[in-house]
N, C-alpha and C positions, 0 to 999 in steps of 0.2 A: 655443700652438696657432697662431703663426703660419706654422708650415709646409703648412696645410692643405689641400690641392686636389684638386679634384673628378676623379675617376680617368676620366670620360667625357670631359669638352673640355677638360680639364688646367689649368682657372683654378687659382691659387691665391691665398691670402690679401695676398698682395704685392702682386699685381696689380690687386686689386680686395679693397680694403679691404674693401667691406662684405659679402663674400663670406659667404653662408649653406648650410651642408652640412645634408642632410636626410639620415635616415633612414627604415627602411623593418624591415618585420620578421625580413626574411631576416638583417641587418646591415650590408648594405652601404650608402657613403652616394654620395648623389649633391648638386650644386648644386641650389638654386632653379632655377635657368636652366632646366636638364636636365630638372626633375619636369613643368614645366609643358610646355615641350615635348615628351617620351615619355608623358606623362600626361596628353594635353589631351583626349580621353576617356571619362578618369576611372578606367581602366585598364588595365594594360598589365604586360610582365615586365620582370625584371631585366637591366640589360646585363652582370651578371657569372655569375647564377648560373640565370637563364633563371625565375624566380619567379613566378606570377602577382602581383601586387600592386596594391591600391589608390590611388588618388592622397591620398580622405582619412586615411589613415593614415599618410602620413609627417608626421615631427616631427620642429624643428629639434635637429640634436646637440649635447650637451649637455657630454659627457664627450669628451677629447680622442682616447680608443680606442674607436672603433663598436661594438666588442663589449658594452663596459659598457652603453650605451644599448639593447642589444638585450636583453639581462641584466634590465635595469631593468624595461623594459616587459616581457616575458614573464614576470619576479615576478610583478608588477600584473597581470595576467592570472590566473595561477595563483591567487594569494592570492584574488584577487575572487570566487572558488569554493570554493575551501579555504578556510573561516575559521571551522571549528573552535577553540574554546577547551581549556585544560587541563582543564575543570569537564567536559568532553564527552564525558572517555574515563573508564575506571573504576579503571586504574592510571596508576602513571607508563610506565612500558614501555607500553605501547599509545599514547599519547601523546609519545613518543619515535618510536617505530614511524612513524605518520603523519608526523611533521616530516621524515624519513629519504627518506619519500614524495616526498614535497614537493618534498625536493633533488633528489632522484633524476631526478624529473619537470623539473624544471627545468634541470637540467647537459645530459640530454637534449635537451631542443630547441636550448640554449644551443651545443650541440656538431654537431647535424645528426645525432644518434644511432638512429636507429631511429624515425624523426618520425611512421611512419604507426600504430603499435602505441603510442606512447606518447599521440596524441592519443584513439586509442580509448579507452586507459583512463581521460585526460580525462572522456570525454562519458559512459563508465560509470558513473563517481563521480557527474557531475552526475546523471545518470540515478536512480540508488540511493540520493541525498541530498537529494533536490530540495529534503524539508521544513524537514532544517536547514539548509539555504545559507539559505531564505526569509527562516528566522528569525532567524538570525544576521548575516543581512543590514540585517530591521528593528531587531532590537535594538542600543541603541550601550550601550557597555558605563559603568559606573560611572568609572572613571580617566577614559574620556575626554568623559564630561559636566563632570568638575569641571576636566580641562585645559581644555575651553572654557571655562570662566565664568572661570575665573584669566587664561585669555589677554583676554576680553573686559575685564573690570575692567582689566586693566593697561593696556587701549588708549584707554576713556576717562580714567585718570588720567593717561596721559603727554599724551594731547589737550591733558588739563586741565590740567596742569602747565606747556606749552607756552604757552598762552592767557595765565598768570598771567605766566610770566617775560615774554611780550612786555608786559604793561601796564607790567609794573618796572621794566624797561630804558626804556621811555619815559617812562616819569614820573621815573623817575631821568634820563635825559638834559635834560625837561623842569627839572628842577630845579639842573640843575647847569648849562645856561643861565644859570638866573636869579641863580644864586649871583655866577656869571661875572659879570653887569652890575651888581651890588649891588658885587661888590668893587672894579670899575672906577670906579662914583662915589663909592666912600669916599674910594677914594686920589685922587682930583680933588676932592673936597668938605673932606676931612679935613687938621686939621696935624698928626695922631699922625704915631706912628715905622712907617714903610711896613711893615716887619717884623711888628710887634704887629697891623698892621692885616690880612697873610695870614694869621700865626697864627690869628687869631679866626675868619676863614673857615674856614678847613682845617679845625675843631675843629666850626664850625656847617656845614659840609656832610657831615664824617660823622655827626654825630647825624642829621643829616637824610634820610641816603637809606638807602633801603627795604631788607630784608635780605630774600634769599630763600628763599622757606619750603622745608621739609624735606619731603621725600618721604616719603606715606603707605604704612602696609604693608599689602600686600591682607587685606580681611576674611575669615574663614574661610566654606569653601562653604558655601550652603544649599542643600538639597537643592530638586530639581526635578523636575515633571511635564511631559512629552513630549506632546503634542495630534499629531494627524496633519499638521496645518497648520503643522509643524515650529518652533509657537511655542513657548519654555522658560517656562515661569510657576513661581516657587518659591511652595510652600506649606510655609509653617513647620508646621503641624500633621502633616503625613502624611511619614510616613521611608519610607526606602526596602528597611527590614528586617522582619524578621516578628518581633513580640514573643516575650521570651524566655521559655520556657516556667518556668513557678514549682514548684520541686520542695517533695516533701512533708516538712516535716520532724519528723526522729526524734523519739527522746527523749534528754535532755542525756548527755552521758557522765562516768560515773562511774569515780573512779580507784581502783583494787582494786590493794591492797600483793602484791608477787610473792612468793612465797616459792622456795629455792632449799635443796637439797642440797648439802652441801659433802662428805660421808661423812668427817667428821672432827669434832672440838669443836666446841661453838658457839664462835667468836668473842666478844668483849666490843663492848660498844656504843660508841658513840663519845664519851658521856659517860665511861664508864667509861675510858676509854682518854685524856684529860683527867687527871680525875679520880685516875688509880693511879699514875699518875706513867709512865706508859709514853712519853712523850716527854720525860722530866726531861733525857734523855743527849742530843738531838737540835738541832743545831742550827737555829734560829729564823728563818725566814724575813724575805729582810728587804722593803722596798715596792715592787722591783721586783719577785720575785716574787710577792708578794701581790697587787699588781696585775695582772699575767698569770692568776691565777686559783689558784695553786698554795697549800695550807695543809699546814703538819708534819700536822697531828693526821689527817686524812684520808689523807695518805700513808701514817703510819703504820700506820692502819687496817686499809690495803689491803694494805699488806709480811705482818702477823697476819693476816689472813683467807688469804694466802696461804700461810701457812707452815702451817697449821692445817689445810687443806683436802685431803683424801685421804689422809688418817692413818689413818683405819677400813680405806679401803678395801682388798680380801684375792682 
């Protein structure tokens, strides 16, 4: 963004480092310099597109294409009235519908498209909705009570976490002073081997200095009560859901043997089928199948009730 300059007295950011472009709701930006003078007051039009506009409504630009900033702010606009939830509508298609709105509404003004017909239907909406803007305005939804309390904990732990490593690092420097002076009079007081004499420090300043504790993980949310006085009080006793309704129950279920036509023989059972030698010729599964679940004699079972089955039938 250093190519910046204000399209009325032609500064730009080269020339005046601390050069600040303001905009305005039409889009267009002007300098500081400019606002205060076309704007002294307090309102006045645009030098580009003849606007009415106010002096307090410009804000410094933010985004290096004016457009976006105008974008930005006419969202926040729009949304601060529209702020219907998905719970609002009764399909998804009607709540799709609306969001379509939304855009619709907003590419418009973003575009200069039909400005006077598009704000009517603004102030209709507001008109027609008055009670759920109200209320959806007081209510703050569940995500974003618990995104505040998570952002809040994590602010006093980094607080606190800052606080602790400043005393560390000082008692650690404190201590590795003192290390410093103790090993300077060994080696002046001492006849050991100079060598033995750092080793032993080196070995007595790491045991000695302080390790830095580990990072706590935020608590899980508790739930909270909302006062008008916008203070948060959590009450562990009261949830924020309606208890779950206790259904009635039946009677146990009992399991009734199916019976089945096969319009053919009866089949032999599967003792029987054991037993007669009906898998004498078969060969034996070996533990990889059996572990997969697979057994001859039931296979067997099933190849006879197949073969048997629909014999009568005429």
């Amino acid at each position: 963004m250093d190519d910046q300059v204000c399209p009325r007295c032609k500064t730009t950011k080269y020339r005046n480092p601390s050069l600040k472009l303001m905009v305005n709701v039409c889009g267009h930006t002007l300098c500081e310099s400019c606002v205060e003078l076309l704007f002294l007051k307090g309102s006045g039009s645009c030098p580009e597109c003849n606007v009415a506009l106010r002096r307090s409504n410009f804000r410094v630009q933010l985004f290096e294409d004016s457009n976006v900033d105008k974008e930005v702010q006419i969202r926040k606009r729009i949304l601060k009235d529209f702020n219907k939830k998905e719970d609002d509508f009764g399909s998804l298609d009607e709540y799709n519908d609306y969001l379509e709105m939304i855009e619709e509404l907003v590419f418009n003004l973003c575009n200069n498209i039909d400005i006077i017909n598009t704000n009517k239907r603004i102030e209709q909406y507001k008109r027609d909705n008055r009670d759920v803007i109200m209320k959806n305005k007081l209510k703050l939804s569940k995500d974003e009570l618990e995104l505040e309390q998570i952002v809040e904990y994590e602010k006093e732990q980094f607080d606190q976490r800052r606080k602790e490593l400043a005393m560390i690092e000082a008692e650690n420097r404190k201590q590795k002073t003192k290390n410093k002076e103790e090993l300077i009079d060994s080696l002046m007081a001492s006849y050991e081997d100079a060598n033995a004499i750092v080793d032993k420090f080196t070995q007595k300043a790491e045991q000695s200095q302080i390790q830095l504790p580990k990072p706590v993980a935020p608590p899980p949310v508790a739930k909270q009560t909302h006062f008008s006085s916008g203070i948060a009080t959590g009450f562990q006793g009261q949830h924020g859901f309606l208890a779950v309704p206790k259904l009635e129950e039946g009677p146990l279920y009992t399991y009734e043997a199916q019976g089945f036509e096969t319009d053919g023989p009866a089949p032999p059972s599967l003792e029987e089928v054991i037993n007669s030698g009906y898998i004498r010729h078969i060969r034996v599964e070996n533990l990889a199948e059996k572990a997969g679940g697979f057994q001859t004699n039931v296979s067997c079972l099933r190849a006879i009730q197949e073969a048997l089955a629909g014999l009568y039938h005429g």
